[in-house]
C-alpha positions in Angstrom: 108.5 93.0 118.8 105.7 93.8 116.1 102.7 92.1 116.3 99.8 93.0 113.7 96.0 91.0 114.9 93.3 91.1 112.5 90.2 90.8 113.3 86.5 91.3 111.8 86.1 89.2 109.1 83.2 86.6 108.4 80.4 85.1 106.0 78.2 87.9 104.9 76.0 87.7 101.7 76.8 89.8 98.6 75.9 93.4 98.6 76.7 93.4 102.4 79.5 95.2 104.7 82.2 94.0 106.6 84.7 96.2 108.5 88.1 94.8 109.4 90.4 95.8 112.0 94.3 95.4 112.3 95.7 95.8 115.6 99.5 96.6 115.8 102.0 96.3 118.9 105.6 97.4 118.5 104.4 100.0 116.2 103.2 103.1 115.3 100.2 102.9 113.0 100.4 106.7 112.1 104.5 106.9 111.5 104.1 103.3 109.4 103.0 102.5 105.8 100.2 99.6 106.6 98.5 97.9 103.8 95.8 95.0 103.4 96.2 92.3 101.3 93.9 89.4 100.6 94.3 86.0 99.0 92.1 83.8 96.9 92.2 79.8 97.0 94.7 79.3 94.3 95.6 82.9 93.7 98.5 85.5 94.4 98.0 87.7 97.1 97.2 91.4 96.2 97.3 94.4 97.7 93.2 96.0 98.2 94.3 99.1 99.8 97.2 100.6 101.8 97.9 104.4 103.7 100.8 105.7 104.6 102.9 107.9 107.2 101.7 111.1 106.0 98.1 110.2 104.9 98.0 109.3 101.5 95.7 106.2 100.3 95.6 104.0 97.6 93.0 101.6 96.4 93.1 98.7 94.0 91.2 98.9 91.2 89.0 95.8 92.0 87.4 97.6 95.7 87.6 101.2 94.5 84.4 102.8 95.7 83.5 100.3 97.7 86.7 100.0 100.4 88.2 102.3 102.6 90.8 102.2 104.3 91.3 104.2 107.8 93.7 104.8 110.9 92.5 104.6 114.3 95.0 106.8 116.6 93.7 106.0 119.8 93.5 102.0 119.6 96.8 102.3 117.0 94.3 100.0 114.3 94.4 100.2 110.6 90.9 99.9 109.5 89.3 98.2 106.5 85.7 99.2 105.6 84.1 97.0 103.4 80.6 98.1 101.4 79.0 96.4 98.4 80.9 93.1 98.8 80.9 91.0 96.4 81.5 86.9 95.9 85.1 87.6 94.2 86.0 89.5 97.1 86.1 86.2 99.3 89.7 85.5 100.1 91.8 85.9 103.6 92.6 89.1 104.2 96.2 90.4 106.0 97.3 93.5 107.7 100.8 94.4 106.4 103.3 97.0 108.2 106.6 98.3 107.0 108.5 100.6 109.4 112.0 99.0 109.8 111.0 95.6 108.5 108.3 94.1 106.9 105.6 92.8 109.1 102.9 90.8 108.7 99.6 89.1 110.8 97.6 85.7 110.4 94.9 87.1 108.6 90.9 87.0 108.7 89.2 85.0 106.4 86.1 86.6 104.3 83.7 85.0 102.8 81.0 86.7 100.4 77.9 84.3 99.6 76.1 85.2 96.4 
């Protein structure tokens, strides 16, 4: 069974850093594409940043240069560091893995004061 537990998130005050943490069960992080997503009060959610099997990143326009995404081999996390926040980046934020199925966790909620 595939669980994914976030964990890390928080009030923090604009131009601050965050770093949030996805820990997966029934997986592989490293053979698995895993993505975070985040949703705004009223809004869709969107992808912020995603790696997969072999390496490769992506990052969303919106947290380029300021997020980075990472893989933790020995605690089998997916990492999301998070510089420069800003109030529009205030939403609950999800881990995401697809390896076989398309997995999902609770998500963390973060909240950027201005």
């Amino acid at each position: 069974q595939v669980q994914l537990v976030e964990s890390g998130g928080g009030l923090v005050q604009a131009g601050g850093s965050l770093r949030l943490s996805c820990a997966a069960s029934g997986i592989i992080v490293s053979r698995s594409y895993m993505g975070w997503y985040r949703q705004a009060p009223g809004k869709a959610r969107e992808l912020v940043a995603a790696i997969s099997s072999s390496g490769t990143t992506f990052s969303s326009d919106s947290v380029k240069g300021r997020f980075t995404i990472s893989r933790n081999y020995a605690k089998n996390t997916v990492d999301l560091q998070m510089n420069s926040l800003k109030p529009e980046d205030t939403a609950k934020y999800y881990c995401n893995a697809q390896y076989g199925g398309n997995y999902w966790g609770q998500g963390t909620q973060v909240t950027v004061s201005s």
